[in-house]
N, C-alpha and C positions, 0 to 999 in steps of 0.2 A: 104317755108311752111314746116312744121314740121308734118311727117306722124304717125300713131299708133306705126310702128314698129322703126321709130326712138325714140321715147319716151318709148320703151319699153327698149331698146340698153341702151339710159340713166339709166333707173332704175337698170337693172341689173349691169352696169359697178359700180354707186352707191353703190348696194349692195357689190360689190367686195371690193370696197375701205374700206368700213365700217368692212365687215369681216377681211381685212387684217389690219384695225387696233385693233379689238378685240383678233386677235392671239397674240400683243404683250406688252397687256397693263398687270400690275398686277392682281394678280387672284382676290384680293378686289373690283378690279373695274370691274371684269366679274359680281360678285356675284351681284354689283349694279348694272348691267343692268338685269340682271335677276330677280332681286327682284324686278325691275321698268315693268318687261315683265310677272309678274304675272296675268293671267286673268281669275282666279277664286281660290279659295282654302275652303277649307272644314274642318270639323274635321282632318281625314285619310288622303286625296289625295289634290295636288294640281297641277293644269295647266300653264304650263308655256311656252312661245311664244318662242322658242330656236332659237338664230339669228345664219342664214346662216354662213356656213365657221367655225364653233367652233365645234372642236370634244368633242366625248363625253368620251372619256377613254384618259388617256394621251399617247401621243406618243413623242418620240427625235425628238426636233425642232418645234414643233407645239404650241409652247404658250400652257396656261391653257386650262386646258379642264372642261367642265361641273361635272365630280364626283369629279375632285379636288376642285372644292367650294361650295359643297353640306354642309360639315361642319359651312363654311362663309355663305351661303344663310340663311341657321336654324337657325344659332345667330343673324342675323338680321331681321329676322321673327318673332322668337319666344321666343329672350332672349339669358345671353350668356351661359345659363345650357342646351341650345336645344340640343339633340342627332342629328346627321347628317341624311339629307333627306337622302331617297335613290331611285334609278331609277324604274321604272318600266317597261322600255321601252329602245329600243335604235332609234336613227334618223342619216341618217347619215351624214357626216361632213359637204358636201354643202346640203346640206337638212335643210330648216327651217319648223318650224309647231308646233304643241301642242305638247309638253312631260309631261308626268305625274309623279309625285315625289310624295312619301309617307313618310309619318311623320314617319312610324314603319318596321320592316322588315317583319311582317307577313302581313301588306299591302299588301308592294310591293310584296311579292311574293304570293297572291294571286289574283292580276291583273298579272302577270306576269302568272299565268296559267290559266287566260282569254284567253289572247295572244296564247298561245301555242294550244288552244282547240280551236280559231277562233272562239270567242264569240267578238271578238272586231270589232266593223266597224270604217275601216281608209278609210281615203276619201283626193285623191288628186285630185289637180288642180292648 
């Protein structure tokens, strides 16, 4: 019989394999799962579900990262004249959860001094 914490063992090990095959795929096919991980978007800001294991800045050795296909995401959102998202936020590398992306840079860096003043409520679990 198969207990909570052994199906928990699964999901995470699950999750491992999935991240480690996102760190080595093309950054085109990052951008599609990210545009598939969309879960809401607005005029200004949109929500996006960032899968475990994918950094957000690039680093040596680490496959695409999430600002390398902010460009790729916006052309497949928004057409291929869209200026590139940009972040609002950072999450970090094994860390999944909402990241917010703004269409403009005075968005973004207007939720970004949400951030900074702790006007945001982040909520783990």
């Amino acid at each position: 019989p198969s207990t909570s914490s052994g199906a928990s063992s699964q999901s995470v090990e699950e999750l491992r394999r999935l991240s480690r095959r996102l760190q080595k795929v093309h950054p085109n096919v990052l951008a599609k799962v990210l545009r598939k991980s969309v879960t809401t978007h607005g005029q200004d800001l949109l929500a996006v579900d960032k899968p475990f294991g994918v950094p957000m800045s690039a680093a040596p050795g680490e496959g695409p990262s999430i600002e390398e296909v902010l460009p790729v995401l916006a052309k497949m959102m928004f057409g291929m004249k869209a200026p590139p998202l940009h972040l609002c936020h950072r999450l970090d590398k094994d860390s999944s959860g909402a990241m917010l992306l703004a269409r403009d840079l005075y968005t973004a860096q207007a939720v970004q001094h949400l951030f900074r003043q702790h006007r945001v409520i982040k909520k783990y679990w």
